[in-house]
VEXDO-828441 format. One record per atom (N, C-alpha, C): x, y, z; residue in three letters; atom name. Coordinates in nm, 3 decimals, always signed. Atoms other than C-alpha are relative to their C-alpha. Example, Ala and Ser with C-alpha at 12.3 -4.5 7.8 and 13.67 -1.06 7.14 Angstrom:
LUMTI       px       py       pz  code  site
LUMTI   +0.089   -0.119   +0.000   ALA     N
LUMTI   +1.230   -0.450   +0.780   ALA    CA
LUMTI   +0.090   +0.120   +0.000   ALA     C
LUMTI   -0.082   -0.119   -0.006   SER     N
LUMTI   +1.367   -0.106   +0.714   SER    CA
LUMTI   -0.077   +0.109   +0.073   SER     C
//
This chain:
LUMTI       px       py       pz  code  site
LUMTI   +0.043   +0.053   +0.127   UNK     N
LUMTI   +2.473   +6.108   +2.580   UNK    CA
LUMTI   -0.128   +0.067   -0.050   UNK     C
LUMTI   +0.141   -0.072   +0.065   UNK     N
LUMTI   +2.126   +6.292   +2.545   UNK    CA
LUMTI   +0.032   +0.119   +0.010   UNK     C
LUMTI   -0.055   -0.126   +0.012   UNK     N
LUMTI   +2.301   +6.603   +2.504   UNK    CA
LUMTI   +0.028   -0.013   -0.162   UNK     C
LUMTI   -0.069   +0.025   +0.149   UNK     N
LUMTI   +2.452   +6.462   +2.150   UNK    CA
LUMTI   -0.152   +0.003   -0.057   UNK     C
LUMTI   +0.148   +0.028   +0.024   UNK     N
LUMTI   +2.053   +6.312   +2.108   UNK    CA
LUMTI   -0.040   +0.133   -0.040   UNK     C
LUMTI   +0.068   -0.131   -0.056   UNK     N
LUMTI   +1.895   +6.664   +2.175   UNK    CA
LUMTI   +0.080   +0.077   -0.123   UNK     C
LUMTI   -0.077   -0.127   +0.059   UNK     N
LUMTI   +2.167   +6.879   +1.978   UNK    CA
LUMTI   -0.014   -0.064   -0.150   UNK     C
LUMTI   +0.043   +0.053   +0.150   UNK     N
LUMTI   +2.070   +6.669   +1.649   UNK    CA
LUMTI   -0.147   -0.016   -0.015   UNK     C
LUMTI   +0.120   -0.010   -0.025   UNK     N
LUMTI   +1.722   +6.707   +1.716   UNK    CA
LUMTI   -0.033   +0.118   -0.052   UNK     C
LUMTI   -0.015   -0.169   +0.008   UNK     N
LUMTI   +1.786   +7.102   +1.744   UNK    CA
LUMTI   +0.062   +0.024   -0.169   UNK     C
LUMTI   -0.001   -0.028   +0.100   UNK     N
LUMTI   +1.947   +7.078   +1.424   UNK    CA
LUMTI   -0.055   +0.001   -0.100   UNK     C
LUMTI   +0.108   +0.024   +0.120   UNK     N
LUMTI   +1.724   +6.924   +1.217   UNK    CA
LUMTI   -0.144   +0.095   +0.012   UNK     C
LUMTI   +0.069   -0.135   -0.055   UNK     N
LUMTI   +1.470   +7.193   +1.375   UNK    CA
LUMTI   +0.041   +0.127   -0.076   UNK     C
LUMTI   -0.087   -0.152   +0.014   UNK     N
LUMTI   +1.692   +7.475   +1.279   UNK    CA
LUMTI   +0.012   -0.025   -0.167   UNK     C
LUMTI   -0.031   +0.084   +0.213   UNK     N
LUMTI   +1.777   +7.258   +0.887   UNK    CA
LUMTI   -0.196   +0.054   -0.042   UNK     C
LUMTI   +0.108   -0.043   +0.081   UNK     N
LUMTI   +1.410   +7.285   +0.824   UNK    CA
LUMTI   -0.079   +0.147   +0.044   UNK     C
LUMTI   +0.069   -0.171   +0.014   UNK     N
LUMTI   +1.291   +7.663   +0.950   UNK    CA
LUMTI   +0.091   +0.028   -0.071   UNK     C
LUMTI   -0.108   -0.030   +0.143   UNK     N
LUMTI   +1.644   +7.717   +0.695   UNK    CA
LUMTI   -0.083   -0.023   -0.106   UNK     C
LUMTI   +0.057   +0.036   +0.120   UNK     N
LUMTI   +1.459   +7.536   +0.420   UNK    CA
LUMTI   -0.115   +0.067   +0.008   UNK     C
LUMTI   +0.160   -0.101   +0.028   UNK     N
LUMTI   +1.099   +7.709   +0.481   UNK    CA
LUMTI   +0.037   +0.157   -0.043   UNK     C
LUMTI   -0.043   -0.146   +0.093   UNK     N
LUMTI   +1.263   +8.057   +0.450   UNK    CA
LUMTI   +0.037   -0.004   -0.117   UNK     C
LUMTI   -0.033   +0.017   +0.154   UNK     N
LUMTI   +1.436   +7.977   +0.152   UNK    CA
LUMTI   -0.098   -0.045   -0.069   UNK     C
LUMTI   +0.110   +0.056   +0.118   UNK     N
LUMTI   +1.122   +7.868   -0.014   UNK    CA
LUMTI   -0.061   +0.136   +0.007   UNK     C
LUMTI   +0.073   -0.156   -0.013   UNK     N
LUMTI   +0.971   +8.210   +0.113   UNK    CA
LUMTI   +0.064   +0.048   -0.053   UNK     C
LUMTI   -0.062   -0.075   +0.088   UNK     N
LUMTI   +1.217   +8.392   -0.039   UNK    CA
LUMTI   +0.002   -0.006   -0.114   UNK     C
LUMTI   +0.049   +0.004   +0.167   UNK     N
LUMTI   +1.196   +8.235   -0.369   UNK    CA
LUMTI   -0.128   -0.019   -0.053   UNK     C
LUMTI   +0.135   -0.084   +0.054   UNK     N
LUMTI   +0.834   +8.320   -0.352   UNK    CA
LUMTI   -0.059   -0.149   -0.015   UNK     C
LUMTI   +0.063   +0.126   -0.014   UNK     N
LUMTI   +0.710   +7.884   -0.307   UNK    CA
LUMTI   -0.127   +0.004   +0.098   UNK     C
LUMTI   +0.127   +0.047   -0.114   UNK     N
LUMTI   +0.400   +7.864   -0.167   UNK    CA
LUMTI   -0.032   -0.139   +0.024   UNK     C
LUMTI   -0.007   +0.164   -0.033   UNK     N
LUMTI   +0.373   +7.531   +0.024   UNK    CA
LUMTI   -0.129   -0.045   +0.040   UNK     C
LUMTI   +0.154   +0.042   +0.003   UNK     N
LUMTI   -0.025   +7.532   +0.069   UNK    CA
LUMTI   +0.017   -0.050   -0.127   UNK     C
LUMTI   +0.040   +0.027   +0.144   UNK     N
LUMTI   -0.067   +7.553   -0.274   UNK    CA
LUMTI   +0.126   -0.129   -0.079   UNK     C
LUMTI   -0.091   +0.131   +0.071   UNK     N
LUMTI   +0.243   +7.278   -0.382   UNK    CA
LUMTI   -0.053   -0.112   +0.092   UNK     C
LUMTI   +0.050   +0.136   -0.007   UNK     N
LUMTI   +0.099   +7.043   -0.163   UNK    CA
LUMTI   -0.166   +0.010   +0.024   UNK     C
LUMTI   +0.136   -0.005   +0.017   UNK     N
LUMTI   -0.256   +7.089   -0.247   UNK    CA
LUMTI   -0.048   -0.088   -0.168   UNK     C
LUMTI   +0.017   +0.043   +0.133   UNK     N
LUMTI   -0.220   +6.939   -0.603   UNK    CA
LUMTI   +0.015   -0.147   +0.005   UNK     C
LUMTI   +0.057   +0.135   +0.074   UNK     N
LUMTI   -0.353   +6.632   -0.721   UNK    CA
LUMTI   +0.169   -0.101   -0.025   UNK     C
LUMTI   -0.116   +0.094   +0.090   UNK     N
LUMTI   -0.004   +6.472   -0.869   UNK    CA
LUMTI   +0.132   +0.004   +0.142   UNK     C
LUMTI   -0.091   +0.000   -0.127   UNK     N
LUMTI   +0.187   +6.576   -0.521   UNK    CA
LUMTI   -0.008   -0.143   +0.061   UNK     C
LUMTI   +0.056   +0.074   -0.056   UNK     N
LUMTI   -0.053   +6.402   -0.343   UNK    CA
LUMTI   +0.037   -0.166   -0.009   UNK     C
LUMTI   -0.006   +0.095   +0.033   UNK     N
LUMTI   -0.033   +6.092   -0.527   UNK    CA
LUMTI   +0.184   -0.082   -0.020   UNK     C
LUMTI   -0.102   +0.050   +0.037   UNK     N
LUMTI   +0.333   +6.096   -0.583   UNK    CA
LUMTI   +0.048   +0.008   +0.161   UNK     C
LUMTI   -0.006   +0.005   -0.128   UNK     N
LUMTI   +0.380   +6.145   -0.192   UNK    CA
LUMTI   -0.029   -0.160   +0.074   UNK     C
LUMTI   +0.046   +0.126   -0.004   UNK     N
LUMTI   +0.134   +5.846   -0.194   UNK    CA
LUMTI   +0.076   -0.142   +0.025   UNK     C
LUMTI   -0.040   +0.136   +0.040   UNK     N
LUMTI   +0.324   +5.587   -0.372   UNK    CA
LUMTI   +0.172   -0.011   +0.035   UNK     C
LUMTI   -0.106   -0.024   -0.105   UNK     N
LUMTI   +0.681   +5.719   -0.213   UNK    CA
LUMTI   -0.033   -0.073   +0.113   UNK     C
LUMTI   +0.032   +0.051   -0.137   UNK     N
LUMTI   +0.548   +5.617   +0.134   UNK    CA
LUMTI   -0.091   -0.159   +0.015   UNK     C
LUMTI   +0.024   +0.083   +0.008   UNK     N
LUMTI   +0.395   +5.323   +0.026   UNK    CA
LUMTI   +0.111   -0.108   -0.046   UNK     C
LUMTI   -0.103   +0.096   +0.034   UNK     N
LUMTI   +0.691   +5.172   -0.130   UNK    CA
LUMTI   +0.081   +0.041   +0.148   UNK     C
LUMTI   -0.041   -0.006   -0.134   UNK     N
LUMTI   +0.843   +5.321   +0.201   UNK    CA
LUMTI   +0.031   -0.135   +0.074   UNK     C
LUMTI   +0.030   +0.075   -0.149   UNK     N
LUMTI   +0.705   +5.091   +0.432   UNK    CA
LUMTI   -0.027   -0.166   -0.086   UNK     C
LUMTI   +0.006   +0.141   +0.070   UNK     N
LUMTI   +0.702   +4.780   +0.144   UNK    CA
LUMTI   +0.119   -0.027   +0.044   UNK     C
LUMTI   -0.135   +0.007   -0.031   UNK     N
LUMTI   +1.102   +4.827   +0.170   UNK    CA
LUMTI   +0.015   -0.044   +0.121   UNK     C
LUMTI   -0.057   +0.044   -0.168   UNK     N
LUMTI   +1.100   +4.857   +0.548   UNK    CA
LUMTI   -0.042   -0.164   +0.025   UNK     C
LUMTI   +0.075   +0.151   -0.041   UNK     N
LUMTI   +0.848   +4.524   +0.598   UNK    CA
LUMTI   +0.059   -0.080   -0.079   UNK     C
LUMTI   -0.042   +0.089   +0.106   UNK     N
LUMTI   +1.028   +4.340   +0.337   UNK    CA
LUMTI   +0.147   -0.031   +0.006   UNK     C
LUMTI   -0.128   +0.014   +0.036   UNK     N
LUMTI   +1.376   +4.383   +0.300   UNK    CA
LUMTI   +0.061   +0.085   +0.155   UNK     C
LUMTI   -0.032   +0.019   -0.107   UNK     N
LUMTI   +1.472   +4.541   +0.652   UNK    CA
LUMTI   -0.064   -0.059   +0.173   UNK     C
LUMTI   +0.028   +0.098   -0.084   UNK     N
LUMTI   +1.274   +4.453   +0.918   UNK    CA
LUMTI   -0.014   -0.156   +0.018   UNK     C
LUMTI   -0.006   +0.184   +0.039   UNK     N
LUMTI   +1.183   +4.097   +0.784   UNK    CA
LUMTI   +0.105   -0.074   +0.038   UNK     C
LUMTI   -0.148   +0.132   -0.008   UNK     N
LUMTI   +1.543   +3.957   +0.773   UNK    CA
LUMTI   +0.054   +0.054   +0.128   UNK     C
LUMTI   -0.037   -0.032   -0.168   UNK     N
LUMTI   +1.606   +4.139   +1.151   UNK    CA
LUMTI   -0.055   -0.050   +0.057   UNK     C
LUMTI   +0.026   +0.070   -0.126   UNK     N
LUMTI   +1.362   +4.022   +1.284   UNK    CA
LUMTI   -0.031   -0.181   +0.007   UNK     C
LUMTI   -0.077   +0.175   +0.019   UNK     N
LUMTI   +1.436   +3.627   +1.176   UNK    CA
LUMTI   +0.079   -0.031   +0.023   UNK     C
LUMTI   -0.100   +0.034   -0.062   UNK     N
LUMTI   +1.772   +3.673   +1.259   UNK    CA
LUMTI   -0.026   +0.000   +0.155   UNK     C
LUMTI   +0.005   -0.054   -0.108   UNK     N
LUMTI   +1.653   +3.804   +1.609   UNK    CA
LUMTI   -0.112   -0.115   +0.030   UNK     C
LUMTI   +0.088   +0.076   -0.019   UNK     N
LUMTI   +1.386   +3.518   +1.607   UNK    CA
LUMTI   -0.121   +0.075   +0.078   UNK     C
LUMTI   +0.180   -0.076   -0.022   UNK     N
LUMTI   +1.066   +3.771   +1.671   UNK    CA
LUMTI   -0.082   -0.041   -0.119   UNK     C
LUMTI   +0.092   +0.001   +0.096   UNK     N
LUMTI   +0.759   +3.696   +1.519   UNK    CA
LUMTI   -0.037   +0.087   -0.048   UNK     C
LUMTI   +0.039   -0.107   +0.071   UNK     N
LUMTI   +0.657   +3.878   +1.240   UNK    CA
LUMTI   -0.188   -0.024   +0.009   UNK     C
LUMTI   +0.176   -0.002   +0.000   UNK     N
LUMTI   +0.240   +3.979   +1.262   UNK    CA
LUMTI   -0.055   +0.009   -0.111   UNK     C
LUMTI   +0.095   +0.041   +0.158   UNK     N
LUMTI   -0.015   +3.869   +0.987   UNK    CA
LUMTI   -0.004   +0.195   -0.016   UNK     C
LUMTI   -0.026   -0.170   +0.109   UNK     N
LUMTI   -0.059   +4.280   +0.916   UNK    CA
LUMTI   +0.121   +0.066   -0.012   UNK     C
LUMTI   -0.133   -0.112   +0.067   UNK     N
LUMTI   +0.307   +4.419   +0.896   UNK    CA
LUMTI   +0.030   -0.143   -0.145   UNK     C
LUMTI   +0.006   +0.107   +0.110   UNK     N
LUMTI   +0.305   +4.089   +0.580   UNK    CA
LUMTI   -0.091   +0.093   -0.119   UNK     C
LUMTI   +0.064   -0.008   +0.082   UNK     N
LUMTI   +0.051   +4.305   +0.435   UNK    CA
LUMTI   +0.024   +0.132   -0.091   UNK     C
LUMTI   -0.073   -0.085   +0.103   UNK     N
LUMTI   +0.232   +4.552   +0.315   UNK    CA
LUMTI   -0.072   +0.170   +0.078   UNK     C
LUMTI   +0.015   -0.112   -0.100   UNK     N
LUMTI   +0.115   +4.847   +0.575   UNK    CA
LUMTI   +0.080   +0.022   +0.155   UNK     C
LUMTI   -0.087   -0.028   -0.125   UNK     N
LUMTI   +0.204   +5.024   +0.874   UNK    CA
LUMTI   -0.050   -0.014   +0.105   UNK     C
LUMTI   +0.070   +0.065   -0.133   UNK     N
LUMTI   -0.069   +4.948   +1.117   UNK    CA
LUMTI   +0.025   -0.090   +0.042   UNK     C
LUMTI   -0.010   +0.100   -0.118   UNK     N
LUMTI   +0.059   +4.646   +1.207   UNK    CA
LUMTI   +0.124   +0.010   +0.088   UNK     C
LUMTI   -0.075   -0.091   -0.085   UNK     N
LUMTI   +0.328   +4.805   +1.387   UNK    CA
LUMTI   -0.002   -0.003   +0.122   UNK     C
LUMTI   +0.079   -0.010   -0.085   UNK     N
LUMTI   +0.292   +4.735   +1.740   UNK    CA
LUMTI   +0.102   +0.027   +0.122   UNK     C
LUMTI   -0.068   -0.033   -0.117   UNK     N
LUMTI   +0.441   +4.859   +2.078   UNK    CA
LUMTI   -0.020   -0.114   +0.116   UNK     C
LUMTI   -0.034   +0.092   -0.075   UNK     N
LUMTI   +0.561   +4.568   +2.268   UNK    CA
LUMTI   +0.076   -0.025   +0.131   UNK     C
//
């Protein structure tokens, strides 16, 4: 079974040095696209609604069905409260 694990690991490895060449080739510089102001911010509020979705609408109702307590900071709409149990 960690042979299947591993060989989708390797791919997604192999999927993105694919995608970095192809940006080299069509001449993308990826310092400079994520160095800008409006990236940044739109990166921002992507990953913030991220982890609203996850704490809200999937983990929340898993882990009520599963009767785990949820912690006063994953409520607050971040990812630090996150905790290895």
């Amino acid at each position: 079974m960690k042979k299947r694990n591993q060989r989708g690991i390797v791919q997604l490895i192999v999927l993105i040095l694919i995608a970095i060449l192809a940006l080299s080739y069509f001449g993308i510089d990826l310092e400079q696209a994520f160095s800008k102001p409006l990236l940044a911010k739109n990166l921002s509020f992507t990953w913030n609604k991220t982890v609203e979705i996850w704490n809200n609408y999937i983990y929340g109702p898993i882990s009520g069905i599963l009767g785990k307590d949820d912690s006063p900071e994953s409520e607050s709409g971040n990812a630090d409260g996150i905790t290895n149990e």
